[in-house]
Backbone as CSV, one residue per row, in Angstrom:
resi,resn,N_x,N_y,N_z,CA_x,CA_y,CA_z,C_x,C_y,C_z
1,UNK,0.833,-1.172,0.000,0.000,0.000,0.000,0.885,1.246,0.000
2,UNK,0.209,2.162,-0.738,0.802,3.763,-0.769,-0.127,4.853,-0.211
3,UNK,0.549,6.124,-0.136,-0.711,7.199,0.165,-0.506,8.017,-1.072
4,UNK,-2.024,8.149,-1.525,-2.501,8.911,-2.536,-1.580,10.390,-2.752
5,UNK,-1.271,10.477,-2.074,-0.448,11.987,-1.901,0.987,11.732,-2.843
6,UNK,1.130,10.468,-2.933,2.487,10.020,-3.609,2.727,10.007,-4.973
7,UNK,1.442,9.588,-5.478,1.034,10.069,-6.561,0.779,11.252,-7.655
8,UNK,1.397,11.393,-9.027,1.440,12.286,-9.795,1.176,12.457,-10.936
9,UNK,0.348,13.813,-11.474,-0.727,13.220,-12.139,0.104,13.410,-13.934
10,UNK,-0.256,12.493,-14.842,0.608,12.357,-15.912,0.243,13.322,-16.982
11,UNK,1.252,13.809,-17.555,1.422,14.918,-18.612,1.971,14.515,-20.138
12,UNK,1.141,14.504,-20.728,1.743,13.978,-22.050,2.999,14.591,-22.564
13,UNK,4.303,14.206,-23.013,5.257,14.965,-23.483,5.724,13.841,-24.735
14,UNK,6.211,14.680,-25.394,7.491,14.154,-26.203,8.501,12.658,-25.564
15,UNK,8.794,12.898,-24.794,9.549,12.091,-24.041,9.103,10.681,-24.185
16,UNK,7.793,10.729,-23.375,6.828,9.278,-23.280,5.998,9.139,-24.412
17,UNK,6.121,7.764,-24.293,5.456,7.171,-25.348,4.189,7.118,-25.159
18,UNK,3.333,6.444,-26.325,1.551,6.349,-26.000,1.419,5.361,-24.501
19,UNK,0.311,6.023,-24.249,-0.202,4.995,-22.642,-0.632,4.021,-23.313
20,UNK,-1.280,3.630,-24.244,-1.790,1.803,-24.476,-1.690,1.715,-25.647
21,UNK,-0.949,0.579,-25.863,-0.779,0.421,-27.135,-1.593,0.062,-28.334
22,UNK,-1.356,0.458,-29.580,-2.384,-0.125,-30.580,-2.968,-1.607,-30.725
23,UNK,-3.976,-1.673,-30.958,-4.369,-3.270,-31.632,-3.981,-3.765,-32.421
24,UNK,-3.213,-4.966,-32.764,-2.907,-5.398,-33.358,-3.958,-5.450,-34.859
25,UNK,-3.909,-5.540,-35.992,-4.730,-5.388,-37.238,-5.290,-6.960,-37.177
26,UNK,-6.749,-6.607,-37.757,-7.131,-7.666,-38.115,-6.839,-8.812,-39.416
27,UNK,-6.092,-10.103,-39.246,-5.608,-10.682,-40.485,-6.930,-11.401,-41.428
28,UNK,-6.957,-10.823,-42.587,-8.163,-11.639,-43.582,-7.621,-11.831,-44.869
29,UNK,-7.750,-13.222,-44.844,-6.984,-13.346,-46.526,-5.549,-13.189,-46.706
30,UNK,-5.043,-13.192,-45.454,-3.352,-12.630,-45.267,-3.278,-11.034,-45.563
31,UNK,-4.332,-10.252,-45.576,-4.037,-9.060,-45.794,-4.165,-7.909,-44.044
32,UNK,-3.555,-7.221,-43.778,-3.931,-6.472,-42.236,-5.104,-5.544,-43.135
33,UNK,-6.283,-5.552,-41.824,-7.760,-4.974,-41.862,-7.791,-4.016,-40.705
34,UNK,-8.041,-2.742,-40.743,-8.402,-2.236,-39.588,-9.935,-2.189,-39.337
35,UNK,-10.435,-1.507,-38.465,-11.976,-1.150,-38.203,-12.188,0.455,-38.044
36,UNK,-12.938,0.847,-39.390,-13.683,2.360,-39.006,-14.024,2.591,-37.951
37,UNK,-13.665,3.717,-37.283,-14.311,4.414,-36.303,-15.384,5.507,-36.606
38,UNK,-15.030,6.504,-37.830,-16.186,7.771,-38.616,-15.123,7.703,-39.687
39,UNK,-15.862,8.286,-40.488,-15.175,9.355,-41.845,-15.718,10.736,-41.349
40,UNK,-14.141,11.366,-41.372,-14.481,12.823,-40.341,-14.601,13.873,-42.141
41,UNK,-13.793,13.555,-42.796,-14.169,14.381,-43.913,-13.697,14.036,-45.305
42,UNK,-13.781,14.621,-46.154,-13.309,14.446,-47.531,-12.818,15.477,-48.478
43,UNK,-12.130,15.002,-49.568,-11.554,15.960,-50.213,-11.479,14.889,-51.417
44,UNK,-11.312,16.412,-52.780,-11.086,15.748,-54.253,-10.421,15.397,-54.455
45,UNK,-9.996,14.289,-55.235,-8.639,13.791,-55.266,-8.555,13.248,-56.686
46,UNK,-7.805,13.928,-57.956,-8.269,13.414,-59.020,-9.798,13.274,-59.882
47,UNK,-10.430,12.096,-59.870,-11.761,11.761,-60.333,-12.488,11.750,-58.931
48,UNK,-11.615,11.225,-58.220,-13.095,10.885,-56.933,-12.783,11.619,-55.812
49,UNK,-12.991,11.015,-54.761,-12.624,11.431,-53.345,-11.833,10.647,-52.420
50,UNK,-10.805,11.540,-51.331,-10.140,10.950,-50.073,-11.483,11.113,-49.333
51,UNK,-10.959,10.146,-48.353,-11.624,10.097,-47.287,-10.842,10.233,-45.916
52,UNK,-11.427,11.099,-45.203,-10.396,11.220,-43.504,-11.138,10.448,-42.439
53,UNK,-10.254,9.574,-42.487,-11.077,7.990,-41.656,-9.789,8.131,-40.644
54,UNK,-11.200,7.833,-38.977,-10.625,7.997,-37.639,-10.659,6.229,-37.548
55,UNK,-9.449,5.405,-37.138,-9.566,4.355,-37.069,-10.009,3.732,-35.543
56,UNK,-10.685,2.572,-35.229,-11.312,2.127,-34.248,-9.720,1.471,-32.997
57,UNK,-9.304,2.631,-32.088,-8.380,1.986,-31.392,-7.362,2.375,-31.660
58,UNK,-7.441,3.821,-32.829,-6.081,4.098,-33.159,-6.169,5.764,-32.610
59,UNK,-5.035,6.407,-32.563,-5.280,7.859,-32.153,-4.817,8.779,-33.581
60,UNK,-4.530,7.928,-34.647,-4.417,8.391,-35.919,-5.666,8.608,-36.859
61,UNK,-5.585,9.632,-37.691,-6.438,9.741,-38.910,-6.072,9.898,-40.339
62,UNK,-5.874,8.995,-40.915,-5.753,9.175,-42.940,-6.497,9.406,-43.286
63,UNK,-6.163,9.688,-44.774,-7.034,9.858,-45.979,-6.572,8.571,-46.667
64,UNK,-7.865,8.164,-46.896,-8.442,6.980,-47.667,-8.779,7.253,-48.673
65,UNK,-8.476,6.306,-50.008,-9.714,6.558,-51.461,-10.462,5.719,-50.937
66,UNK,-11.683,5.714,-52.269,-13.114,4.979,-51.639,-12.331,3.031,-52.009
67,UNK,-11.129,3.114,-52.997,-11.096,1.771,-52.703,-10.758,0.896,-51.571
68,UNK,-9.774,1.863,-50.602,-9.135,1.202,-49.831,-10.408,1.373,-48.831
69,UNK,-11.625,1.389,-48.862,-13.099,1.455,-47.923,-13.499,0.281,-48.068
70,UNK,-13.720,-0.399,-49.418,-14.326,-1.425,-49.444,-15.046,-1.848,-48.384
71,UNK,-14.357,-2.591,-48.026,-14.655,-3.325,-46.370,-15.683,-2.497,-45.488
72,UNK,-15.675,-0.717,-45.633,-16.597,-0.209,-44.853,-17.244,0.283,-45.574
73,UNK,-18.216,-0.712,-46.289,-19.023,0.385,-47.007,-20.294,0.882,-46.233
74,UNK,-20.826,0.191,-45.221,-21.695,0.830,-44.262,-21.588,2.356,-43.797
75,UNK,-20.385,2.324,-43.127,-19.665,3.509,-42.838,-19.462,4.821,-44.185
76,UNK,-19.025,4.241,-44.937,-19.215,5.632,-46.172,-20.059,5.771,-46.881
77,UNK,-21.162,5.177,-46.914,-22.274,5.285,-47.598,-23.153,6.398,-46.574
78,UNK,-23.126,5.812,-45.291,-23.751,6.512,-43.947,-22.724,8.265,-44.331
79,UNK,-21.813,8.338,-44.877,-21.302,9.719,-44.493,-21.400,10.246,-46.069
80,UNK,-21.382,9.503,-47.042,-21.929,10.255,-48.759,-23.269,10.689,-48.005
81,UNK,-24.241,9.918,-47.112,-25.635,10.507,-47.462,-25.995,11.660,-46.587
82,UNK,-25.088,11.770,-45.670,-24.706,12.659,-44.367,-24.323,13.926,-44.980
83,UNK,-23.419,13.860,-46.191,-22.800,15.141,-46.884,-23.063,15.134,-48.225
84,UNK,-24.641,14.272,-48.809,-25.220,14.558,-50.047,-23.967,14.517,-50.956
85,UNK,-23.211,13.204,-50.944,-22.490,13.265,-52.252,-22.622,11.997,-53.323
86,UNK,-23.852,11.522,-52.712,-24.544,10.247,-53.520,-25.149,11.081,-55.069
């Protein structure tokens, strides 16, 4: 046992690394899969669109094309109809 008083409260810096680590990717087909968390936004890219996809468990966000979505098409269909780009 300790006393609470000993304790100090943590400050994110440069120094330290992330508090918990990422999830390992999901393996399908031998390929790594992550899991959508939202598509926060989009942009033109050529013919079509990026997508800025928050990943499920990650503290990162990319831009995605709609191929590398496949897998979520629930998820970007839910945010084309959200931002009328159907």
């Amino acid at each position: 046992m300790f006393h609470g008083k000993l304790l100090t409260p943590y400050y994110k810096t440069d120094v330290h690394r992330k508090n918990f680590p990422e999830p390992p990717p999901n393996l399908i087909d031998g390929e790594e899969e992550y899991k959508v968390e939202s598509i926060r936004d989009h942009r033109k890219q050529g013919r079509g669109y990026q997508y800025l996809v928050e990943w499920k468990g990650y503290s990162d966000e990319t831009w995605e094309s709609e191929s590398n979505l496949k897998n979520a098409s629930k998820s970007l269909q839910s945010y084309k109809r959200r931002k009328n780009l159907q």
